[in-house]
C-alpha positions in Angstrom: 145.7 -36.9 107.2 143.0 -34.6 107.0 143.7 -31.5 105.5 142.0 -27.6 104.8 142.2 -25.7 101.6 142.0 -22.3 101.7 142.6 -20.1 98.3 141.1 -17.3 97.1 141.0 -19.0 93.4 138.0 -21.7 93.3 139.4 -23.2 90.3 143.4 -23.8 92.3 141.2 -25.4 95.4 139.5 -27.7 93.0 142.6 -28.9 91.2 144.8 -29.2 94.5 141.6 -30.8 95.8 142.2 -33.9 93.1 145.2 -33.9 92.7 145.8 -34.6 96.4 143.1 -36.7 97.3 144.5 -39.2 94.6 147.0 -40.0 97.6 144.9 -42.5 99.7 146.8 -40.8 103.0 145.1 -37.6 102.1 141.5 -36.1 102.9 140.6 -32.7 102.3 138.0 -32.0 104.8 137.4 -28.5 103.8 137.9 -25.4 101.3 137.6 -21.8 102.1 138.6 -18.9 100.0 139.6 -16.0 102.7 141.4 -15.8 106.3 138.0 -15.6 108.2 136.5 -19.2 106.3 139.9 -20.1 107.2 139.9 -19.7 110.9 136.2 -20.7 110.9 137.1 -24.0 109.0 140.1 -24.7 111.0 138.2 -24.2 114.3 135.0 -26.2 113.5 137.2 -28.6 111.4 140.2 -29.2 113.7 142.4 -30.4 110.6 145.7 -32.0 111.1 147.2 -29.1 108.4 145.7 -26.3 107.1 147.2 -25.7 103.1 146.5 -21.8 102.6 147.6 -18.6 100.0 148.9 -15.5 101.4 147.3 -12.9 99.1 143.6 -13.3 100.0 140.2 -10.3 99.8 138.8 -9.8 103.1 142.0 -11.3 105.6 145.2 -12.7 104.3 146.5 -16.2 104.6 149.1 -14.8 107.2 146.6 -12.6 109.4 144.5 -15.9 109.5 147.7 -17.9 110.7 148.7 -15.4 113.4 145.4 -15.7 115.3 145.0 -19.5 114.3 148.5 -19.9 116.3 147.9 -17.5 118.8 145.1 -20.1 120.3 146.7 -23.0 118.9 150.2 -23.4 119.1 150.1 -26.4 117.7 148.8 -26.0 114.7 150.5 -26.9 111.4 150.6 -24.3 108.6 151.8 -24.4 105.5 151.7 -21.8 102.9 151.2 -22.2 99.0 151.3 -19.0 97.1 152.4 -17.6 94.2 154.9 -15.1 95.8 158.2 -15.6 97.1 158.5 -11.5 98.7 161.0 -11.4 102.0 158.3 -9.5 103.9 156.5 -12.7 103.3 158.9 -15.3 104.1 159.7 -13.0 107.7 156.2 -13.0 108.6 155.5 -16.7 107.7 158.7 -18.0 110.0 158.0 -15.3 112.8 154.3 -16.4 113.4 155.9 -20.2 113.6 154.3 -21.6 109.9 155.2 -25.4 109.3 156.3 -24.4 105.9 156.3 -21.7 102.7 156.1 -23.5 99.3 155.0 -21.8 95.9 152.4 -23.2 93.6 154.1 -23.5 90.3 155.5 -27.2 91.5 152.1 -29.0 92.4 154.7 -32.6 92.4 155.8 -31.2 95.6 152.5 -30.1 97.5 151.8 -34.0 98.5 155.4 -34.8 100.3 155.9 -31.5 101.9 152.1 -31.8 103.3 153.3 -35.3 104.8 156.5 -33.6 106.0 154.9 -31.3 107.6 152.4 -34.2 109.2 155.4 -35.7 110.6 156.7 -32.9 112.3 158.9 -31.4 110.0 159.0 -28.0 108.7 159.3 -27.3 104.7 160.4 -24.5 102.7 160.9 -24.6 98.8 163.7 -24.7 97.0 163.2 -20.6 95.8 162.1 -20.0 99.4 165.2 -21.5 101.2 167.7 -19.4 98.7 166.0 -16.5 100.0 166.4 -17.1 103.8 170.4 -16.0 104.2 169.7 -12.4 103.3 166.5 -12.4 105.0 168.5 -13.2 108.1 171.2 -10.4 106.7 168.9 -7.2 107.3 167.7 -8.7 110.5 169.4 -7.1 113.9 171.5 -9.2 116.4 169.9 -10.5 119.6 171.8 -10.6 122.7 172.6 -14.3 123.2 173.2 -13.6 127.3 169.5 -12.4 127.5 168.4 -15.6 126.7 170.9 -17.8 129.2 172.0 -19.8 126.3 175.1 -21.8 127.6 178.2 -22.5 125.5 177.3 -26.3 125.1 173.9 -25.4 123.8 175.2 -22.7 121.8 177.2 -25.6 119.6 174.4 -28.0 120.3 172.7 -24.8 118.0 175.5 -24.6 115.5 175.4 -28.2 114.8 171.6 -27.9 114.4 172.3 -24.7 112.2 174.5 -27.1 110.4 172.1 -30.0 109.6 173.3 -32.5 111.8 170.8 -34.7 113.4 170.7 -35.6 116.9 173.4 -38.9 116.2 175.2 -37.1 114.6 175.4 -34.1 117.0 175.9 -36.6 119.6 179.1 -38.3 118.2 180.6 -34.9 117.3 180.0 -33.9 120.9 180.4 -37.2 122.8 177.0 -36.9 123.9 174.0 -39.3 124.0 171.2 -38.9 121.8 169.1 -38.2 124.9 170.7 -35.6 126.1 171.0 -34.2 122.4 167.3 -34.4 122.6 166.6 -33.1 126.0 168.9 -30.0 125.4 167.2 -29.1 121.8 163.9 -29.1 123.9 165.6 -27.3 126.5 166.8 -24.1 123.9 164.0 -24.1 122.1 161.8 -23.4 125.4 164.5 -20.8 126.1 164.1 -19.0 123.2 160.4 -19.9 122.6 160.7 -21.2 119.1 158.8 -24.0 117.4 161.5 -26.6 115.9 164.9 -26.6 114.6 164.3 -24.7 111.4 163.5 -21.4 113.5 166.4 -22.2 115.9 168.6 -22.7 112.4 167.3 -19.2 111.4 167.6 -17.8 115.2 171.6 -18.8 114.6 172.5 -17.0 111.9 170.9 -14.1 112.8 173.1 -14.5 115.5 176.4 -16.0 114.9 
């Protein structure tokens, strides 16, 4: 995978840049040290993940994200910072970031970066402990406003729960196809990225 590097410390882009090219399925195609080299990079680069700090001079990591996503929904994300702050955290999962991860465990950097290649979407250990009273202090949606029927409301819980889609599907005597298909189906509905947002979207809900 090719990757970006953007940090506002030259010496933390050089380490990570060694440390992770010493996995052979890792390229770093680029540094940057601000949110403008990063959108530049990203956009003249096209990199399958984008590794960036939040506290940055000129444009922070998440300003840089927002607009990066805004034209590119696609694009994977992952933050690696020194601070764990809720603000943070919110901002990171509303703008639809792969992942939040903080420096101090580099051992990790490599597999969540391959996570994130594969789809998934990672969040540290200190991050994840944080999420439930993140979700606390956030207000309640109304469900109805989004037509969310009861079966995809426990297709959600089960989700919320951990469950894959095999496993969803023999606690609901469902295939795995429809399993599937109705995931996709809420997550257009509620226009959210993948089933770590929909796991946060149900307990700010339940």
């Amino acid at each position: 995978m090719r990757i970006v590097i953007v940090d506002d410390d030259k010496l933390v882009c050089a380490s990570l840049k060694t440390i992770l090219e010493q996995d052979e399925d890792i390229s770093v195609a680029g540094i940057g040290h601000n949110g403008k080299e990063a959108i530049a990079l990203y956009n003249r680069l096209k990199p399958d993940i984008l590794l960036m700090d939040i506290r940055m001079d000129t444009m922070t990591g998440l300003e840089a994200a927002e607009i990066i996503l805004n034209k590119d929904k696609n694009a994977k994300i992952l933050f690696l910072t020194t601070f764990s702050d809720y603000e943070y955290i919110a901002t990171a999962l509303k703008i639809g970031s792969k992942g939040y991860i903080v420096k101090q465990d580099f051992e990790s950097i490599a597999p969540a970066l391959k996570a994130v290649y594969m789809g998934q979407s990672v969040f540290g250990d200190d991050i994840v402990s944080k999420i439930p009273a993140l979700i606390k202090n956030q207000n309640n949606v109304d469900l109805s406003a989004y037509n969310i029927t009861e079966k995809e409301w426990k297709v959600i819980t089960l989700v919320a729960e951990g469950l894959n889609n095999k496993e969803i599907a023999g606690r609901l005597y469902l295939s795995e196809g429809t399993v599937r298909n109705t995931i996709t189906t809420i997550l257009e509905k509620l226009e959210l990225r993948d089933r770590t947002q929909l796991a946060i979207f149900y307990y700010k809900n339940k």
